[in-house]
MIFI-952032 format. One line per field, with one value per residue (C-alpha): residue in three letters; x, y, z. Coordinates in pm, 1 decimal. Layout:
<drenkes>
type: (ala:...) $
x: (X:...) $
y: (Y:...) $
z: (Z:...) $
</drenkes>
This chain:
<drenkes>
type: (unk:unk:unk:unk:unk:unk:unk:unk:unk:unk:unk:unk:unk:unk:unk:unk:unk:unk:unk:unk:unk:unk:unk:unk:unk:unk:unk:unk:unk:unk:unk:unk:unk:unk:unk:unk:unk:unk:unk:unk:unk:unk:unk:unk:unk:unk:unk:unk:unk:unk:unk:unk:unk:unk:unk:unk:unk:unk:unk:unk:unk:unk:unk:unk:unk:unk:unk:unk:unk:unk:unk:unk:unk:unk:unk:unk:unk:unk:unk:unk:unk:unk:unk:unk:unk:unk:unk:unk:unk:unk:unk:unk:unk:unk:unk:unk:unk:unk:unk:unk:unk:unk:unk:unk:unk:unk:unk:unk:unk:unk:unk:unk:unk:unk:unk:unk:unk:unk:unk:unk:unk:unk:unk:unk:unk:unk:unk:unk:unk:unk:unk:unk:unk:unk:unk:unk:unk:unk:unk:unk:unk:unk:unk:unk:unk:unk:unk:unk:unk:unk:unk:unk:unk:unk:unk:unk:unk:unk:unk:unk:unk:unk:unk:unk:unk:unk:unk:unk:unk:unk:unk:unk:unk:unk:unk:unk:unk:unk:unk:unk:unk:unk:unk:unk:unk:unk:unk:unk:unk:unk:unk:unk:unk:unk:unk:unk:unk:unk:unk:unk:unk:unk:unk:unk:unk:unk:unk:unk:unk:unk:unk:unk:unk:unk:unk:unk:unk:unk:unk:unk:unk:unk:unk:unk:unk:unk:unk:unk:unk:unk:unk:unk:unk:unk:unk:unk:unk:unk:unk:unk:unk:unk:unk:unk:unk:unk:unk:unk:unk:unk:unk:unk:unk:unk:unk:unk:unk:unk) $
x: (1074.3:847.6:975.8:724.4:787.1:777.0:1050.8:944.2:1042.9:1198.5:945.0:982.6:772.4:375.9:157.9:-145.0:-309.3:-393.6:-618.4:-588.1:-546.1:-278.5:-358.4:-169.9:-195.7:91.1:173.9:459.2:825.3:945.7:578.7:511.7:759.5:584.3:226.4:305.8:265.3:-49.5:-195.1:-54.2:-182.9:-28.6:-181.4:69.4:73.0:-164.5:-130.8:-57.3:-12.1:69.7:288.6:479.0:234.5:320.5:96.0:375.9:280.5:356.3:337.8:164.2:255.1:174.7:-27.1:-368.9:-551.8:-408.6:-613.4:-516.1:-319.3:40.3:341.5:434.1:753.8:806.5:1082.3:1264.6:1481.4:1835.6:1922.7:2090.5:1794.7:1812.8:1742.6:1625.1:1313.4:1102.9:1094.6:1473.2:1482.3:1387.1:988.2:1205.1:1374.8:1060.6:939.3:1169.1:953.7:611.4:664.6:679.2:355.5:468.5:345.4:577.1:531.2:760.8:733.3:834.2:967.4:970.7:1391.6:1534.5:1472.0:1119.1:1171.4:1428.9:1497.4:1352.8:1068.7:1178.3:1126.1:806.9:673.8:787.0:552.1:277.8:342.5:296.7:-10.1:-116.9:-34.2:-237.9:-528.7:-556.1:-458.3:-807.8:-801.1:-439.4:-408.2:-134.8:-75.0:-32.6:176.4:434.2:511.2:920.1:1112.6:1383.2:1603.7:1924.6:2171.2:1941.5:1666.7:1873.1:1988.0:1583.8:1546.4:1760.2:1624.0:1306.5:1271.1:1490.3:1156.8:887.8:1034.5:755.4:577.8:891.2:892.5:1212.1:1484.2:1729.1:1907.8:2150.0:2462.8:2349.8:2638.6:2511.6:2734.8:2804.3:2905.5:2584.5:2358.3:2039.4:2145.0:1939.8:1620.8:1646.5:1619.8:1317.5:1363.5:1613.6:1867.9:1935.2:2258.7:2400.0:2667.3:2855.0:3267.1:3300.6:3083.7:3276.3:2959.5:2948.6:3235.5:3158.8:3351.6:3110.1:2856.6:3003.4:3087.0:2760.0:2693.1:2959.6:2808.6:2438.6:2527.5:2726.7:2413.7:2162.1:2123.3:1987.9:2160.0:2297.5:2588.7:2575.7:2840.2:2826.6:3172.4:3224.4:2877.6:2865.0:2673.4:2337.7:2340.9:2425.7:2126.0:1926.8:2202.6:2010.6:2187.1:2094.3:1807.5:1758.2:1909.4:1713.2:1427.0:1568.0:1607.5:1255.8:1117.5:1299.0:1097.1:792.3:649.3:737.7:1030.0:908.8) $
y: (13797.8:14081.8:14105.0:14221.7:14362.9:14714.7:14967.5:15309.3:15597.0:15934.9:16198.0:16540.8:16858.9:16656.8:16973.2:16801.7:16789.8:16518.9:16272.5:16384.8:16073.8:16167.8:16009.2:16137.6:16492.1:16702.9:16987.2:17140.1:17008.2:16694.1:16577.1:16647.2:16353.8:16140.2:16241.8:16202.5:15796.6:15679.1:15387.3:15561.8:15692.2:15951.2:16049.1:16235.2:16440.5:16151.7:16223.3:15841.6:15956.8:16254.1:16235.0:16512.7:16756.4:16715.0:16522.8:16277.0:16260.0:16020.8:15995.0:15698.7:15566.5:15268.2:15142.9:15337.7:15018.8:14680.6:14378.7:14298.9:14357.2:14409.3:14384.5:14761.1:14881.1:15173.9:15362.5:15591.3:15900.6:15985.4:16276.8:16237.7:16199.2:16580.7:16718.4:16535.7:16470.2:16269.2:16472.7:16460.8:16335.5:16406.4:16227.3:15989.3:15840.3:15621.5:15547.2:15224.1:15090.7:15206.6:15074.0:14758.1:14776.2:14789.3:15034.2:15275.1:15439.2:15744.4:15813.8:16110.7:16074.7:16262.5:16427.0:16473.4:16810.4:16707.3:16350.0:16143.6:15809.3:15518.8:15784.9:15720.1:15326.3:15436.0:15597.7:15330.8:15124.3:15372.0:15412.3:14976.5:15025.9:15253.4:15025.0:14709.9:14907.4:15063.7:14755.0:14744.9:15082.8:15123.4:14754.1:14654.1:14293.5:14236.0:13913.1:14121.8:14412.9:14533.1:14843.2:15040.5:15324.4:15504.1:15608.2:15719.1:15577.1:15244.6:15209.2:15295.2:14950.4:14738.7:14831.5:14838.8:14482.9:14303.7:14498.5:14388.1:14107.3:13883.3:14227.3:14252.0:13986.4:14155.9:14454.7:14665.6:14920.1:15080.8:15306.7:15272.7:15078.4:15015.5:14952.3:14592.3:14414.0:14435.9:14391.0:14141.0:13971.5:13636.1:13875.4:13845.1:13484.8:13528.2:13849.3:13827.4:14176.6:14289.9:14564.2:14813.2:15013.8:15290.7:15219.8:15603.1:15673.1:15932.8:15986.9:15596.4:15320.5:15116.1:14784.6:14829.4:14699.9:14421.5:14343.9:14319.6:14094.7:13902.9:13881.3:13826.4:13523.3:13399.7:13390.5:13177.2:13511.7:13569.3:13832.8:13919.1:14193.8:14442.2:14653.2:14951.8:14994.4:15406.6:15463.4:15790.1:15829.0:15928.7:15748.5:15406.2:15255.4:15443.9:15372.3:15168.0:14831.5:14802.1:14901.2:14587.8:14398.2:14494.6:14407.0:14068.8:14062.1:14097.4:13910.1:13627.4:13639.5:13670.3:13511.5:13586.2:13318.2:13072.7) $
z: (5173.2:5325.0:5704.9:5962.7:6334.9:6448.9:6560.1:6707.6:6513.0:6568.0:6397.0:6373.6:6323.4:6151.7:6136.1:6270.8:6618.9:6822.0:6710.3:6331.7:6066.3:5821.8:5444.3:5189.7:5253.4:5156.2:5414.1:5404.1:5524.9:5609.7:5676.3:5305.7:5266.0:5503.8:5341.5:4993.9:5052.9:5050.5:5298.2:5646.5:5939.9:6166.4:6491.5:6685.2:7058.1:7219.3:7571.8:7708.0:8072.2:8316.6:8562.5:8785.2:8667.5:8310.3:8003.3:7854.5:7435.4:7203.2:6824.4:6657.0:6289.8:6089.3:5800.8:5753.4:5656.4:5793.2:5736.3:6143.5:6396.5:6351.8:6514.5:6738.6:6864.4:7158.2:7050.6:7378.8:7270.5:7399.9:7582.4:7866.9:8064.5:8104.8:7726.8:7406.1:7234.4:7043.5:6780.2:6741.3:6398.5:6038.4:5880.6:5658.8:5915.2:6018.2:5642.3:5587.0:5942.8:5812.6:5481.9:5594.1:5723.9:6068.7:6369.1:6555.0:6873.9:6987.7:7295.8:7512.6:7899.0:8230.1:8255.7:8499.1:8624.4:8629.5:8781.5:8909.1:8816.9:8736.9:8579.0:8236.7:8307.0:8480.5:8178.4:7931.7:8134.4:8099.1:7700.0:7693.6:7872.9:7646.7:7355.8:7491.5:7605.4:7256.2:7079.5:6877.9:6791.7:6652.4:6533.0:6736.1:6804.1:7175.4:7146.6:6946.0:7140.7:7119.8:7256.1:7151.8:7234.1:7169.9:7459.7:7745.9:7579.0:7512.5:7906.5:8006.7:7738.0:7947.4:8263.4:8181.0:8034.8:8335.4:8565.6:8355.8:8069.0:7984.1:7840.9:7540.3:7252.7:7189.9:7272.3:7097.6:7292.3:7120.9:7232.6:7604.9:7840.7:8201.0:8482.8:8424.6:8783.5:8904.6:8628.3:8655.8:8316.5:8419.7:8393.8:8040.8:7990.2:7772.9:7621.9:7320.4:7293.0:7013.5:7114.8:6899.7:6910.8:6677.0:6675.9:6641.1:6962.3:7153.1:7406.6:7585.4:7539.3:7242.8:7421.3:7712.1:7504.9:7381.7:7745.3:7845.1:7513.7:7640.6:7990.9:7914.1:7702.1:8003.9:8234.2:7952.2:7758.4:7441.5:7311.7:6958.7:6923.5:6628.9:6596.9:6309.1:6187.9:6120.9:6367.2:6550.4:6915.2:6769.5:6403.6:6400.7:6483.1:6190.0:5914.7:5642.5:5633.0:6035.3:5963.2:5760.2:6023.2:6323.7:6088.8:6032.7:6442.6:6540.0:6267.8:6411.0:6727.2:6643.5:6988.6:7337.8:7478.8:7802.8) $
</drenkes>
């Protein structure tokens, strides 16, 4: 069965300037890889917003020719909230996600020597905005909008959706514990998580996120807990056979909860 959903994508080092549609060019490097398939569109370093003095870019993928909109993902990047990029990872690791005819979003954030928190939250709302308002142009399907991240990028997922969760058809952090005591789990009654975590993780405490599984179930929850036996900090949410499971996730909800 052909799934459909979106996850936002790491992408690194596309050779082409804003506004540029990539179809099955070949330049040189790992966007050679991503070129040499036909039927995809690239259109990276779109400014979505600026904020503190700075134009925030994202990177847009998906098919080149839908026949309609299709499900999108906004993908945030770990780092610490001090360093980290978008463009932390290699052009293959987003093919599985555009292959299956799905959009991806990768979106860089304000750190923190530029802004203090909640600006990462602040700018995942701006990145949304930018999704819906250029929903026509990109083909992205409004009713099935999801966000991921990894560490940093995973906690600015949970807070983000317990601010604004009737935006989110679905989550997936991944290797991003919060403090747990005082966490708004009930926010998150309509939002099914999706939470990974990496058993090797030496960066955040893999049982904290099973915790917080444990705990968002506990207040009407829900949430699904996906543990990657031999995961590392930065890897386990990209490893292929989760990859087929987070696909499996969002194409289970493929409408917003009430």
């Amino acid at each position: 069965m052909k799934r459909f959903g979106s996850v936002l994508l790491l992408l690194a080092g596309l050779t082409i300037t804003a506004g540029d549609t990539l179809l099955a060019q070949r330049p040189t490097g790992d966007a050679a890889s991503f070129a040499a398939y036909s039927g995809y569109r690239a259109v990276p370093n779109i400014t979505y917003t600026t904020a503190s003095g700075v134009e925030l870019k994202l990177d847009f993928y998906g098919p080149a020719r839908p026949s309609g909109p299709v499900p999108t993902a906004i993908f945030m990047h770990g780092g610490g909230y001090r360093v980290g990029s978008r463009k932390e990872a290699s052009v293959l690791s987003l093919l599985p996600y555009v292959q299956m005819g799905w959009n991806a979003v990768n979106v860089e954030y304000r750190a923190s020597g530029i802004a203090q928190a909640p600006a990462a939250v602040e700018d995942a709302r701006c990145a949304l905005r930018w999704a819906i308002h250029n929903a026509k142009e990109y083909n992205v399907d409004p009713s099935r909008i999801y966000l991921m991240g990894n560490s940093s990028g995973g906690s600015a997922v949970w807070t983000y959706a317990t601010r604004y969760p009737e935006r989110w058809t679905a989550i997936a952090p991944s290797a991003a514990p919060l403090e747990d005591d005082a966490f708004p789990y009930e926010k998150l009654k309509t939002v099914p998580v999706l939470v990974i975590h990496g058993d090797m993780d030496t960066t955040m405490v893999f049982s904290a996120s099973e915790t917080m599984v444990q705990h968002a179930k506990a207040k009407g929850v829900s949430a699904t807990w996906l543990p990657v036996p031999g995961g590392a900090h930065t890897d386990a949410w990209a490893q292929p056979a989760i990859i087929t499971q987070i696909f499996d996730f969002f194409d289970a909800h493929k409408t917003k909860m009430k």
